[in-house]
PyMOL Python script that loads the backbone (N, CA, C, O; Angstrom):
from pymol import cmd

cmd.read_pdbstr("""\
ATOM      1  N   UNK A   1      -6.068 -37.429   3.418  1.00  0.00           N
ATOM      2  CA  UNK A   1      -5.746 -37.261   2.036  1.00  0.00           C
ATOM      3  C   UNK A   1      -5.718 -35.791   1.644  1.00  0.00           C
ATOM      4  O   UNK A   1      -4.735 -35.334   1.061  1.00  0.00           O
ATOM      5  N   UNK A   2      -6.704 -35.087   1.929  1.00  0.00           N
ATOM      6  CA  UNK A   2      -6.538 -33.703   1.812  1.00  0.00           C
ATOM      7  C   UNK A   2      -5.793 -32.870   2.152  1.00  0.00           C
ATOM      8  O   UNK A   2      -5.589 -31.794   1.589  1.00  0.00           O
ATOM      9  N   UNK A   3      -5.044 -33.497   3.624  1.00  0.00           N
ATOM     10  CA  UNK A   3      -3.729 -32.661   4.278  1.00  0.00           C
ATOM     11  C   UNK A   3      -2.806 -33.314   3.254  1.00  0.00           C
ATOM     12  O   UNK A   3      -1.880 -32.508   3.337  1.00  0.00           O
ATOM     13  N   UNK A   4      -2.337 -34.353   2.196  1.00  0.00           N
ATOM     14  CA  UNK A   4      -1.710 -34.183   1.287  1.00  0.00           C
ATOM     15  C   UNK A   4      -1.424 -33.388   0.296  1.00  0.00           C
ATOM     16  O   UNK A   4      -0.309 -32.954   0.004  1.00  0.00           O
ATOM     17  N   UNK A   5      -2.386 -33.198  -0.208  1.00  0.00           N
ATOM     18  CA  UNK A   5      -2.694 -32.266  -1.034  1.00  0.00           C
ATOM     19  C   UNK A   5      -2.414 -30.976  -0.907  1.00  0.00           C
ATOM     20  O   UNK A   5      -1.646 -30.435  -1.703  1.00  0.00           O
ATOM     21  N   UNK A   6      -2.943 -30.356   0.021  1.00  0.00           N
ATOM     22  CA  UNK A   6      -2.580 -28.990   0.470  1.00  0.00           C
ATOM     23  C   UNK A   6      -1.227 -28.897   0.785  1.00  0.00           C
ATOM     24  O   UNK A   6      -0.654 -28.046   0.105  1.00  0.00           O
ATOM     25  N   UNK A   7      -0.427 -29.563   1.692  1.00  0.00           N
ATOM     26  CA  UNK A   7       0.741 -29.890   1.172  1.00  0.00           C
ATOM     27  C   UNK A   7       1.689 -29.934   0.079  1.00  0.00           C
ATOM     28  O   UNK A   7       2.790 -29.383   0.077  1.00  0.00           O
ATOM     29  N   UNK A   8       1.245 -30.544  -0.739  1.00  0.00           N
ATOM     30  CA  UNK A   8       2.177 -30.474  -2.051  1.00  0.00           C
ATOM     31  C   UNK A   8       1.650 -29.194  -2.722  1.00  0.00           C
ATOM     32  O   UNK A   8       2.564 -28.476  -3.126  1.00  0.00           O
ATOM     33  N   UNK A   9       0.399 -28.722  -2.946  1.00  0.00           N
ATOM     34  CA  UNK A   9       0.082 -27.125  -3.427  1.00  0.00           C
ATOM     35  C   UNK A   9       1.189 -26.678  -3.084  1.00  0.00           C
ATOM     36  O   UNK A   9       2.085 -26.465  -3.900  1.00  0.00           O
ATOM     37  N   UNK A  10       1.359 -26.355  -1.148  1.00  0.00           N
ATOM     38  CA  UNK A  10       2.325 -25.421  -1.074  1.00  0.00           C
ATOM     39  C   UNK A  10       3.079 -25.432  -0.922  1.00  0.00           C
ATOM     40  O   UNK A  10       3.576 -24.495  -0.297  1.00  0.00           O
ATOM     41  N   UNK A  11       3.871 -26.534  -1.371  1.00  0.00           N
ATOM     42  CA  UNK A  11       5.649 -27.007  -1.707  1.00  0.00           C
ATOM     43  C   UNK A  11       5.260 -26.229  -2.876  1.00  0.00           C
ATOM     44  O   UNK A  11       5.803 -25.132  -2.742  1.00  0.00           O
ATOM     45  N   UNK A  12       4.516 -26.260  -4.072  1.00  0.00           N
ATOM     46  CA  UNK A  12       4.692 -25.756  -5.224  1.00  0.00           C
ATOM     47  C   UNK A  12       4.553 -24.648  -5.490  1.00  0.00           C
ATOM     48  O   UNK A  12       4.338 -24.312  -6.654  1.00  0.00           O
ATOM     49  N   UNK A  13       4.654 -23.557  -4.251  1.00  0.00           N
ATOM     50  CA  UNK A  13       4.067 -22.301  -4.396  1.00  0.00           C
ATOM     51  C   UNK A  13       5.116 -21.834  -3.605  1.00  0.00           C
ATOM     52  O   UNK A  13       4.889 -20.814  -2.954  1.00  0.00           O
ATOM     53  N   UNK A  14       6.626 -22.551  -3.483  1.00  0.00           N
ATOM     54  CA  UNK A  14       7.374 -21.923  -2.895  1.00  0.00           C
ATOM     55  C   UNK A  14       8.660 -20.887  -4.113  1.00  0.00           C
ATOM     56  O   UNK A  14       9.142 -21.086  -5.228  1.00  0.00           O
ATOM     57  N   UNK A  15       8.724 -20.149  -3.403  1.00  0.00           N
ATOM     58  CA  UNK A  15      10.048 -19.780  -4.654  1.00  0.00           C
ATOM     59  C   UNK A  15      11.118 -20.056  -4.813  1.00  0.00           C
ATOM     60  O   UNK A  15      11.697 -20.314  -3.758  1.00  0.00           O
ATOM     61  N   UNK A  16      12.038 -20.176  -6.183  1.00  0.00           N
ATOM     62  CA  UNK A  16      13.249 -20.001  -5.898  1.00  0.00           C
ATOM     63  C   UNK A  16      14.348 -19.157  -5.004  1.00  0.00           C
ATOM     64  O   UNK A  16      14.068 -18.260  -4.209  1.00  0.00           O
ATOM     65  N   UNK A  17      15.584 -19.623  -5.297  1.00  0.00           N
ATOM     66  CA  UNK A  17      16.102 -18.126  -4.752  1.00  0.00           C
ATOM     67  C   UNK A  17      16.498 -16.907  -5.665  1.00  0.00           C
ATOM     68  O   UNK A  17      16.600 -15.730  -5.316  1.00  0.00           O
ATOM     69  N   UNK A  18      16.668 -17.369  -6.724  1.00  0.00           N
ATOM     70  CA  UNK A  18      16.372 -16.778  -7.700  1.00  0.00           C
ATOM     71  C   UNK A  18      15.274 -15.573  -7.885  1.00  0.00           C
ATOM     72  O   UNK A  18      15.545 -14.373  -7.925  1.00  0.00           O
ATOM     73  N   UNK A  19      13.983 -16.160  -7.986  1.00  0.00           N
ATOM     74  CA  UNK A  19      12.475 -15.413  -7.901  1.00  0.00           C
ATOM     75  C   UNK A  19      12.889 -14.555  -6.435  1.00  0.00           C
ATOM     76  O   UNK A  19      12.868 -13.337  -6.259  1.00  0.00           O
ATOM     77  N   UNK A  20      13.219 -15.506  -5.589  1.00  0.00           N
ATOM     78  CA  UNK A  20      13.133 -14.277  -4.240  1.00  0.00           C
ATOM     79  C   UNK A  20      14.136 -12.917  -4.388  1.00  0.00           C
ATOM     80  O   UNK A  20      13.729 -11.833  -3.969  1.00  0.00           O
ATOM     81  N   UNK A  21      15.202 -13.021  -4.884  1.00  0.00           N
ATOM     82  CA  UNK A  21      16.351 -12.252  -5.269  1.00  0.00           C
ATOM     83  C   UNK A  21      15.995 -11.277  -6.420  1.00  0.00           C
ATOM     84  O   UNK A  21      16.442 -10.131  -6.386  1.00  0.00           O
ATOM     85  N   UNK A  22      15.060 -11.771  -7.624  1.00  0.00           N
ATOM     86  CA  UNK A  22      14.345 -10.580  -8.069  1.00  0.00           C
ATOM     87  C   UNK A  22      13.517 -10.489  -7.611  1.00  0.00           C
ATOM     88  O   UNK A  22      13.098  -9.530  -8.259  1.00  0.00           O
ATOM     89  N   UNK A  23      12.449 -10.769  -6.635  1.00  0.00           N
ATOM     90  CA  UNK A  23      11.753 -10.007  -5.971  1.00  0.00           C
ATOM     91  C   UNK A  23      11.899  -8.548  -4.997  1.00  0.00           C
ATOM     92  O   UNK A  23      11.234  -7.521  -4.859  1.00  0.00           O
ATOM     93  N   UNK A  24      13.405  -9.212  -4.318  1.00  0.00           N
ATOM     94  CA  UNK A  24      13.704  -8.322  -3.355  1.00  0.00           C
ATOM     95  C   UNK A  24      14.364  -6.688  -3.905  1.00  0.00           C
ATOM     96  O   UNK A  24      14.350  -5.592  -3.344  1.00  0.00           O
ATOM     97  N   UNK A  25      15.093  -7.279  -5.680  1.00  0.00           N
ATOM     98  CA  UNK A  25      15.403  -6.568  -6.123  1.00  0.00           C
ATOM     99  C   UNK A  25      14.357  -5.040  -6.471  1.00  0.00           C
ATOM    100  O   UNK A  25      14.550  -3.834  -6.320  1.00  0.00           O
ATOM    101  N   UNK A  26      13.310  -5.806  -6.952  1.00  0.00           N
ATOM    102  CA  UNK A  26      12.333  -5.214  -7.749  1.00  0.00           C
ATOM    103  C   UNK A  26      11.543  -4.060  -6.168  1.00  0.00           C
ATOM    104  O   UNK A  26      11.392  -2.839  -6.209  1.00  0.00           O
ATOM    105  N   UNK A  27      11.257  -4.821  -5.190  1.00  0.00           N
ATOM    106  CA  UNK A  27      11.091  -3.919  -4.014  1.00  0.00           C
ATOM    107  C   UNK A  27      12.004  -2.718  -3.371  1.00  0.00           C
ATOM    108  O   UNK A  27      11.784  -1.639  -2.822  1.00  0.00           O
ATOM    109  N   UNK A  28      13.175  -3.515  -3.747  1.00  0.00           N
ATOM    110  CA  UNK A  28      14.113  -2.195  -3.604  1.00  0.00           C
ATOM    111  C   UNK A  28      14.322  -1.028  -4.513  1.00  0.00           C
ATOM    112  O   UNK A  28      14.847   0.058  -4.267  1.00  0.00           O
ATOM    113  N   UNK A  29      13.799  -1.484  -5.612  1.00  0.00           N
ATOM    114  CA  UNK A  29      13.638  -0.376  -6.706  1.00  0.00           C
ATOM    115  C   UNK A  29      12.425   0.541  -6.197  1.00  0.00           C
ATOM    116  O   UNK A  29      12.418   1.682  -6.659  1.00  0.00           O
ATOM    117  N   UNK A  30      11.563   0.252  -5.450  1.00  0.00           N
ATOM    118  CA  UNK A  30      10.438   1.343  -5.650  1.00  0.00           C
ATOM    119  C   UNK A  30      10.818   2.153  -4.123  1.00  0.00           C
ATOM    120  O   UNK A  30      10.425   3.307  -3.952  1.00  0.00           O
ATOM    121  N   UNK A  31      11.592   1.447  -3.086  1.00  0.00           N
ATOM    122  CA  UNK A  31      11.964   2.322  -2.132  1.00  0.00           C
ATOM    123  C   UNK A  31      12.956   3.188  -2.435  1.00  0.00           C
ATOM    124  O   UNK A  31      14.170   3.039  -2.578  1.00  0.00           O
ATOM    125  N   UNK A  32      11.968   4.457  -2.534  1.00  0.00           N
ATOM    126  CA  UNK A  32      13.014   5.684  -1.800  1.00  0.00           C
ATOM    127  C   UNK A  32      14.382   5.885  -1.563  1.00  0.00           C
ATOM    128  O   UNK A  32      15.240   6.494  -2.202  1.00  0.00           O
ATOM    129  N   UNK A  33      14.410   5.301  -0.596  1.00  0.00           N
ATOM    130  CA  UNK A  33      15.581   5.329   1.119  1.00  0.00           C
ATOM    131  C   UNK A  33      16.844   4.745   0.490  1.00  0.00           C
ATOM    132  O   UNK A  33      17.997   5.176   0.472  1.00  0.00           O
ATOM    133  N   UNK A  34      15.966   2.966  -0.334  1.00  0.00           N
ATOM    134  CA  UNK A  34      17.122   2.445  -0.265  1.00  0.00           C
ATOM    135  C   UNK A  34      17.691   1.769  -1.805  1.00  0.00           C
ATOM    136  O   UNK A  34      18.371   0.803  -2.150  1.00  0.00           O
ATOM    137  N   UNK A  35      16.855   3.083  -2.571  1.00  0.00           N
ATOM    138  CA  UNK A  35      17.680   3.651  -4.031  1.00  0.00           C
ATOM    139  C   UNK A  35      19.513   3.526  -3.374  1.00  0.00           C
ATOM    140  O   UNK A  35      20.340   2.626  -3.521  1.00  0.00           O
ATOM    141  N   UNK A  36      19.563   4.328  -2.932  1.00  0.00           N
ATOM    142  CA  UNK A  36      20.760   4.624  -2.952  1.00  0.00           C
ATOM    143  C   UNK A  36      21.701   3.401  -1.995  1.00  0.00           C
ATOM    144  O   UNK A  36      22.926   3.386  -2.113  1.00  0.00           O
ATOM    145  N   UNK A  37      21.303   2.846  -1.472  1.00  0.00           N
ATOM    146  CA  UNK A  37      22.123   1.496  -1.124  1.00  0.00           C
ATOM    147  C   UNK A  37      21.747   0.343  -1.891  1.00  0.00           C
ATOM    148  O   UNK A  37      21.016  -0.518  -1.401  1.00  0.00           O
ATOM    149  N   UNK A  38      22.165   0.271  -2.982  1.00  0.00           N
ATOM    150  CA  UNK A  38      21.683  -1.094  -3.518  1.00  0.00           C
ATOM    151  C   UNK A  38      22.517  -2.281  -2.868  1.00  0.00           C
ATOM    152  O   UNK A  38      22.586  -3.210  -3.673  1.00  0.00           O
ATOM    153  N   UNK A  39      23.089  -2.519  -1.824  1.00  0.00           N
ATOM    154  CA  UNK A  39      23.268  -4.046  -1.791  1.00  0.00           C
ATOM    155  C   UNK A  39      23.017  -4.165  -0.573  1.00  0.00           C
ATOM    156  O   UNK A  39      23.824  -4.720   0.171  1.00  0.00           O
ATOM    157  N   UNK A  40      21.798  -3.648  -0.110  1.00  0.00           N
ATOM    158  CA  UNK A  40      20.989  -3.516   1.182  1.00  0.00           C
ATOM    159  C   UNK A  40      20.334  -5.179   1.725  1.00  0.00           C
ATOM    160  O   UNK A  40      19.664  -5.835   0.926  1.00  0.00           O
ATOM    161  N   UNK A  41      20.603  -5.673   3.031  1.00  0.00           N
ATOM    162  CA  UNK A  41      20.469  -7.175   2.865  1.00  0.00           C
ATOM    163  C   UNK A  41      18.716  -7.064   2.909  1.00  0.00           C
ATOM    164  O   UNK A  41      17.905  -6.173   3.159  1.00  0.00           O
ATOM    165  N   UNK A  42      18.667  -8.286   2.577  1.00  0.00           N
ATOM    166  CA  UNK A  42      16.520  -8.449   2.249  1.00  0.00           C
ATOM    167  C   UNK A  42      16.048  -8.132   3.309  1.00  0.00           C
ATOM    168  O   UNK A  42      14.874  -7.765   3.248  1.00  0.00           O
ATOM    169  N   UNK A  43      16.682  -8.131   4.633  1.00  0.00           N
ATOM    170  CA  UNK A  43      15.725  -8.305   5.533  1.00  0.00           C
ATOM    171  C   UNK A  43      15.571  -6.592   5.789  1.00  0.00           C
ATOM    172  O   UNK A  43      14.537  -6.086   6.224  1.00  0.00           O
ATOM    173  N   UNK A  44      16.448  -6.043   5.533  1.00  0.00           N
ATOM    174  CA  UNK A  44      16.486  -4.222   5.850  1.00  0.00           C
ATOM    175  C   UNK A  44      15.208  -4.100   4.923  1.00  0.00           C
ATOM    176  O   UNK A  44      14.073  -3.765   5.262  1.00  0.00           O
ATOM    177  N   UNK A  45      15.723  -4.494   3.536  1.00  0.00           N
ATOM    178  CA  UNK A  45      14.786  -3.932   2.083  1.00  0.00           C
ATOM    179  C   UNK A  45      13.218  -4.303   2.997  1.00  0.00           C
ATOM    180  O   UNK A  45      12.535  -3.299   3.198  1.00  0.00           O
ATOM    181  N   UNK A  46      12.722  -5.449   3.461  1.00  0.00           N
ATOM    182  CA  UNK A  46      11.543  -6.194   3.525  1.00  0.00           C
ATOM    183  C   UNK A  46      11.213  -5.373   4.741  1.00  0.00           C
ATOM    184  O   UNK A  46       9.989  -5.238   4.723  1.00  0.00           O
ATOM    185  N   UNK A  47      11.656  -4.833   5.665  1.00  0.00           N
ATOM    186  CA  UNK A  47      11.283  -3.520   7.147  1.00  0.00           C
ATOM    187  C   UNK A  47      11.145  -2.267   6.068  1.00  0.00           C
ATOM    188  O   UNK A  47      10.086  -1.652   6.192  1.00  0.00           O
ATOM    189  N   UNK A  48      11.692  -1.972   5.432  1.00  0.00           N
ATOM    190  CA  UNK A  48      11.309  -0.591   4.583  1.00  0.00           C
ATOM    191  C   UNK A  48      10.360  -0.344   4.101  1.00  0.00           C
ATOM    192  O   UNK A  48       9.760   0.729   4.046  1.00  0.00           O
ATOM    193  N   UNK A  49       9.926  -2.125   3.363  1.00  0.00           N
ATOM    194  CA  UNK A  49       8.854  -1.951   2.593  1.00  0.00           C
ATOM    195  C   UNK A  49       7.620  -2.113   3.394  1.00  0.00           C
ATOM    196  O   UNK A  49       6.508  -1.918   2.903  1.00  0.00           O
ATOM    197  N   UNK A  50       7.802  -2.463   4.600  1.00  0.00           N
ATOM    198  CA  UNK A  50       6.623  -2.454   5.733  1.00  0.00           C
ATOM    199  C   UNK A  50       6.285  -1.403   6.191  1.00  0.00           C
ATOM    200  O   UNK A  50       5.119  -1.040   6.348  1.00  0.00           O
ATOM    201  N   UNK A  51       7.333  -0.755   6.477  1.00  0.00           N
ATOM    202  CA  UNK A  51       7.316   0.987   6.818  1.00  0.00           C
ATOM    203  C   UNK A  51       7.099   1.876   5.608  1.00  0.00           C
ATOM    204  O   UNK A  51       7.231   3.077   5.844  1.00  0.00           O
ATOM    205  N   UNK A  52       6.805   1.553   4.408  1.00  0.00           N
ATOM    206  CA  UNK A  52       6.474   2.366   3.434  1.00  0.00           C
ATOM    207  C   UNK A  52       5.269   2.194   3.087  1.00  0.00           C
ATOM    208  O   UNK A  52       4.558   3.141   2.750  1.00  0.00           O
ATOM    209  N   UNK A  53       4.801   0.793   3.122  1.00  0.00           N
ATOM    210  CA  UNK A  53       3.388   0.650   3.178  1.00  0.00           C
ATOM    211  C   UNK A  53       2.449   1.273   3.930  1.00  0.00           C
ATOM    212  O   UNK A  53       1.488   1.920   3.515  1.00  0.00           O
ATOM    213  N   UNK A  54       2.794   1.034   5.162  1.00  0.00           N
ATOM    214  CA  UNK A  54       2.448   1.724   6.263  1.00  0.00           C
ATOM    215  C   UNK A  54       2.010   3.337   5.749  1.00  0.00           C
ATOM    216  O   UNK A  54       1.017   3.983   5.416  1.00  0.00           O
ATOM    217  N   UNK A  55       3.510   3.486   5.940  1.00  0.00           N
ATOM    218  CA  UNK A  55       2.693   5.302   5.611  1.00  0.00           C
ATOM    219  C   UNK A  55       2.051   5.678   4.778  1.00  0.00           C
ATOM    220  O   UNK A  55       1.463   6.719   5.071  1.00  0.00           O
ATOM    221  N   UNK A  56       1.826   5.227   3.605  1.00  0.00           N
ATOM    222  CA  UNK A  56       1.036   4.993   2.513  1.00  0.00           C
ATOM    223  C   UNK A  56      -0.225   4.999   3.130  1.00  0.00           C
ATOM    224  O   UNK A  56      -0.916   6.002   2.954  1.00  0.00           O
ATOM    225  N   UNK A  57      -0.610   4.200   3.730  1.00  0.00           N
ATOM    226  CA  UNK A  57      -1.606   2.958   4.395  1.00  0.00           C
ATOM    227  C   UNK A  57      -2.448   4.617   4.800  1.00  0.00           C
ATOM    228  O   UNK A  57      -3.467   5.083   4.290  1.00  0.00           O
ATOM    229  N   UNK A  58      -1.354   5.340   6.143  1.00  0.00           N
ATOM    230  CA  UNK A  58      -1.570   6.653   6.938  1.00  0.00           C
ATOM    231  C   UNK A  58      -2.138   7.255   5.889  1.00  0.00           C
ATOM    232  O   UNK A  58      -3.347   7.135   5.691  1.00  0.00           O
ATOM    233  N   UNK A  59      -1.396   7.931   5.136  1.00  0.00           N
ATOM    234  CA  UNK A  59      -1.261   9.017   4.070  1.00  0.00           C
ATOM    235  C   UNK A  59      -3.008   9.231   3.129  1.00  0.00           C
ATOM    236  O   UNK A  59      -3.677  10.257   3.008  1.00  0.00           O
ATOM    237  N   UNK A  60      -3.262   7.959   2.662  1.00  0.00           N
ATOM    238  CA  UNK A  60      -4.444   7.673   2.280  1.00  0.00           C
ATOM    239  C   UNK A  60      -5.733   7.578   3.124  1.00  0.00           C
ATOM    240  O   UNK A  60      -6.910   7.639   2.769  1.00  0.00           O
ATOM    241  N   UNK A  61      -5.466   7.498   3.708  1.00  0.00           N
ATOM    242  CA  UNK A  61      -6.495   7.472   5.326  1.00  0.00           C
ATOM    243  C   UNK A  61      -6.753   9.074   5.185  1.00  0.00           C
ATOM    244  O   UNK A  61      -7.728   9.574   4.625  1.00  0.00           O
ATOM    245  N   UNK A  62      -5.454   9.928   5.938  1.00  0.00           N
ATOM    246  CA  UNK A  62      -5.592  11.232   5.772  1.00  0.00           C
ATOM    247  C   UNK A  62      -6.338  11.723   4.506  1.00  0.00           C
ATOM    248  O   UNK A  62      -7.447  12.246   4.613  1.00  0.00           O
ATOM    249  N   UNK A  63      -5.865  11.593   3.571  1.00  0.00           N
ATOM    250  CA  UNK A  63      -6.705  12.023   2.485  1.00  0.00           C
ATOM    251  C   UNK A  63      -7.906  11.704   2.539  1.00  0.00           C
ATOM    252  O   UNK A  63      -8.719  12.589   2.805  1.00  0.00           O
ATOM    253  N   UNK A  64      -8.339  10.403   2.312  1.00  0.00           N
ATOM    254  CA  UNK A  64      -9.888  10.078   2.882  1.00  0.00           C
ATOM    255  C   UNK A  64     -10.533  11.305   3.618  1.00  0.00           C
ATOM    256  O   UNK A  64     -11.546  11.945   3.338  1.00  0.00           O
ATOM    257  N   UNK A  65      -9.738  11.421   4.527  1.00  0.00           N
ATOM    258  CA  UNK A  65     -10.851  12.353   5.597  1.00  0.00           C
ATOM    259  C   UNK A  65     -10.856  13.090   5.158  1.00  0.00           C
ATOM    260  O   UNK A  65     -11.969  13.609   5.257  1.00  0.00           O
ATOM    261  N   UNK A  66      -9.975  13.844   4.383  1.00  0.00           N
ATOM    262  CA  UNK A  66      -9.815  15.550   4.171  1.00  0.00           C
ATOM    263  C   UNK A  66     -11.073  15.236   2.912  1.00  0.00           C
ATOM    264  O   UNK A  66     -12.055  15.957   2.738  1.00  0.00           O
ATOM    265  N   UNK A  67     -10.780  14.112   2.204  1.00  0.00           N
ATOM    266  CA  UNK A  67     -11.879  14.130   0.904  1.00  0.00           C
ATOM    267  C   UNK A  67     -13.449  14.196   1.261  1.00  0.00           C
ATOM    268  O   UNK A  67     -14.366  14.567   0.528  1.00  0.00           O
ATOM    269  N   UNK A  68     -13.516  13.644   2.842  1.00  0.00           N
ATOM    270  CA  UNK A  68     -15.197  13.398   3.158  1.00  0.00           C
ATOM    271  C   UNK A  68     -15.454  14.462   3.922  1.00  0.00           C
ATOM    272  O   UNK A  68     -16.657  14.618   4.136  1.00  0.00           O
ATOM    273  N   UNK A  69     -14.490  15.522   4.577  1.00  0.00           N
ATOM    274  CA  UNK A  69     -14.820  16.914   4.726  1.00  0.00           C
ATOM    275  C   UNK A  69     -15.072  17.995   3.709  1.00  0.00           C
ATOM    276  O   UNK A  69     -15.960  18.847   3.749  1.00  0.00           O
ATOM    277  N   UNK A  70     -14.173  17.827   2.819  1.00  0.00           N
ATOM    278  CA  UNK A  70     -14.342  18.632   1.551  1.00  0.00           C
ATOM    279  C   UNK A  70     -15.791  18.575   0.752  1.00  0.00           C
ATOM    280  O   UNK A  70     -16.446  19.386   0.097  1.00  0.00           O
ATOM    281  N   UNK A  71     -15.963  17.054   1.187  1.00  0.00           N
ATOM    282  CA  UNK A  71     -17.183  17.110   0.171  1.00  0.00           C
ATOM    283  C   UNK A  71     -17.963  17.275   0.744  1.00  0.00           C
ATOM    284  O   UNK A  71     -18.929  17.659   0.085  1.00  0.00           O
ATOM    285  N   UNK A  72     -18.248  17.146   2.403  1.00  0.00           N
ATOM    286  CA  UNK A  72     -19.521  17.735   3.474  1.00  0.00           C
ATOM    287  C   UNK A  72     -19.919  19.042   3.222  1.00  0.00           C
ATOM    288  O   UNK A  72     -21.027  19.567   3.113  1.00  0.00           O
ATOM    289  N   UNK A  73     -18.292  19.630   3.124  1.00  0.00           N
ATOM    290  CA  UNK A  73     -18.648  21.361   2.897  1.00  0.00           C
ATOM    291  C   UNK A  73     -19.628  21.816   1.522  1.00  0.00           C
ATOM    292  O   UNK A  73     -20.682  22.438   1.396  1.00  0.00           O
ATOM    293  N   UNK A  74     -18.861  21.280   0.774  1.00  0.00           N
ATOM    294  CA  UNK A  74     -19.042  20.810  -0.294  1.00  0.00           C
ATOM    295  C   UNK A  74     -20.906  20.912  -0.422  1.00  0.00           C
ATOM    296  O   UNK A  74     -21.612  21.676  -1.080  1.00  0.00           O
ATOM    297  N   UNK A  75     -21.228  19.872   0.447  1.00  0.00           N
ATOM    298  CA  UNK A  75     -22.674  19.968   0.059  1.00  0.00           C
ATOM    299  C   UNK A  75     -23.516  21.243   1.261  1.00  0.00           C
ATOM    300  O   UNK A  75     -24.437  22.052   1.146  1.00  0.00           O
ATOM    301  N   UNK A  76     -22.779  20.916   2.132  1.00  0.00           N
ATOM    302  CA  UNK A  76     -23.331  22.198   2.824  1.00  0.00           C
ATOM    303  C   UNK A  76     -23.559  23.614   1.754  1.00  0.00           C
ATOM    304  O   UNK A  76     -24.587  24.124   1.310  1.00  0.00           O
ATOM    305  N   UNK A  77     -22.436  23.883   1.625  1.00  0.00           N
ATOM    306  CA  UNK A  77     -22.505  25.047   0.642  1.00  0.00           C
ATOM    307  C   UNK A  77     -23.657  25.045  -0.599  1.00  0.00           C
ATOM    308  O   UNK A  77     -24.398  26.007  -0.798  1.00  0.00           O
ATOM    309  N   UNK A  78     -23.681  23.842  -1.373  1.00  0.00           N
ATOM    310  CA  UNK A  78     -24.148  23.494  -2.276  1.00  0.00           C
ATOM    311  C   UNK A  78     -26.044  23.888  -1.668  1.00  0.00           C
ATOM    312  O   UNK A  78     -26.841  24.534  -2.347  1.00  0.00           O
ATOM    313  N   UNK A  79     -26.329  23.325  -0.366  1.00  0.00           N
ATOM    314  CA  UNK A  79     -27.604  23.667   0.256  1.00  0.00           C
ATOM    315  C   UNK A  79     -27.908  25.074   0.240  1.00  0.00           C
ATOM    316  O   UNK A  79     -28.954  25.660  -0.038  1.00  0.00           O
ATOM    317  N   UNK A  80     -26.721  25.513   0.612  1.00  0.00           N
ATOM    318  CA  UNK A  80     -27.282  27.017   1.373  1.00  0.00           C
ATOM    319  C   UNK A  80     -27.660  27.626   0.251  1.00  0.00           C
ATOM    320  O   UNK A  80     -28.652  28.350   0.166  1.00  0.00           O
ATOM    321  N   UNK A  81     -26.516  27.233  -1.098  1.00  0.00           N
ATOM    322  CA  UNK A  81     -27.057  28.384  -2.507  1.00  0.00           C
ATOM    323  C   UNK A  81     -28.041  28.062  -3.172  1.00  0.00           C
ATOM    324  O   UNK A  81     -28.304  28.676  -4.206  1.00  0.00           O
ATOM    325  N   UNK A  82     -28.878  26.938  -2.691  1.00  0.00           N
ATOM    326  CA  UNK A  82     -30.297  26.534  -3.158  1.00  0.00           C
ATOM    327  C   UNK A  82     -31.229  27.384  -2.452  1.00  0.00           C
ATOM    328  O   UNK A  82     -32.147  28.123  -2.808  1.00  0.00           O
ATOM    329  N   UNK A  83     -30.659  27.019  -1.220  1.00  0.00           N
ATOM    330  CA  UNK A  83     -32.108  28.311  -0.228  1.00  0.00           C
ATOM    331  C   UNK A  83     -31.651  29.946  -0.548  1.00  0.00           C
ATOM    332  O   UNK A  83     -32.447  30.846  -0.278  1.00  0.00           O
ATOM    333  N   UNK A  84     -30.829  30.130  -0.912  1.00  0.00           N
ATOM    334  CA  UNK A  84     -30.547  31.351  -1.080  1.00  0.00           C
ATOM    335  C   UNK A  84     -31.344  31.970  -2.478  1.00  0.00           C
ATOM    336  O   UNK A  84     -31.977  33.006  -2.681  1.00  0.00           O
ATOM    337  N   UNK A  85     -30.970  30.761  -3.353  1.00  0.00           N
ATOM    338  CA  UNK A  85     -31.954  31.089  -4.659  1.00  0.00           C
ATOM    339  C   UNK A  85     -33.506  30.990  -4.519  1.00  0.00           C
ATOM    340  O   UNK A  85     -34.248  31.581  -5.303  1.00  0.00           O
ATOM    341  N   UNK A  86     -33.879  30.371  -3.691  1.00  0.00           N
ATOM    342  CA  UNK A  86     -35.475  30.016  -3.187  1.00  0.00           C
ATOM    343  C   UNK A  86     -36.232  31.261  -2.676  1.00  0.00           C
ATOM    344  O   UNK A  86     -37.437  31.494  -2.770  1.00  0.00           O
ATOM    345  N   UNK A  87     -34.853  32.321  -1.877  1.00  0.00           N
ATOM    346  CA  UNK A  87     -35.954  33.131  -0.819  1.00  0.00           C
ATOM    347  C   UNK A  87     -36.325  34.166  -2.110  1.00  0.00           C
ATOM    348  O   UNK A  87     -37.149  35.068  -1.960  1.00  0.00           O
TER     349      UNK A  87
END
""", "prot")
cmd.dss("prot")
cmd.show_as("cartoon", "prot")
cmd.util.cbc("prot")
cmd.orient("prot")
């Protein structure tokens, strides 16, 4: 009975083609690349947006680190001008 159920949930959680067609639209609006081809087929738009995530994904990572070095120094420095005021 329960594999019914779950079942019909996700018949009902499928989209139109419609919904998928502004979806794909609305993704192609925030890529970059493929601004300038608008009648790019979904499956190009839907690899772009994997590869844009992605670097995103990178990009923020990088920052991370640079942010948890910055702020190491950050306190390093912050130490030394305490002992410096101490001696």
């Amino acid at each position: 009975m329960s594999n019914q159920s779950s079942s019909s949930r996700s018949s009902s959680f499928k989209p139109t083609d419609d919904e998928i067609n502004e979806l794909v639209l609305k993704l192609q609006a925030l890529l970059p690349l493929l601004n300038q081809s608008p009648n790019a087929p979904a499956s190009t738009i839907l690899e772009e947006t994997c590869t844009y995530i992605k670097n995103l994904r990178r990009e923020v990572d990088n920052l991370s680190g640079r942010l948890s070095q910055l702020l190491d120094s950050a306190e390093i420095n912050d130490v030394e001008l305490i002992r410096r005021f101490q001696q």
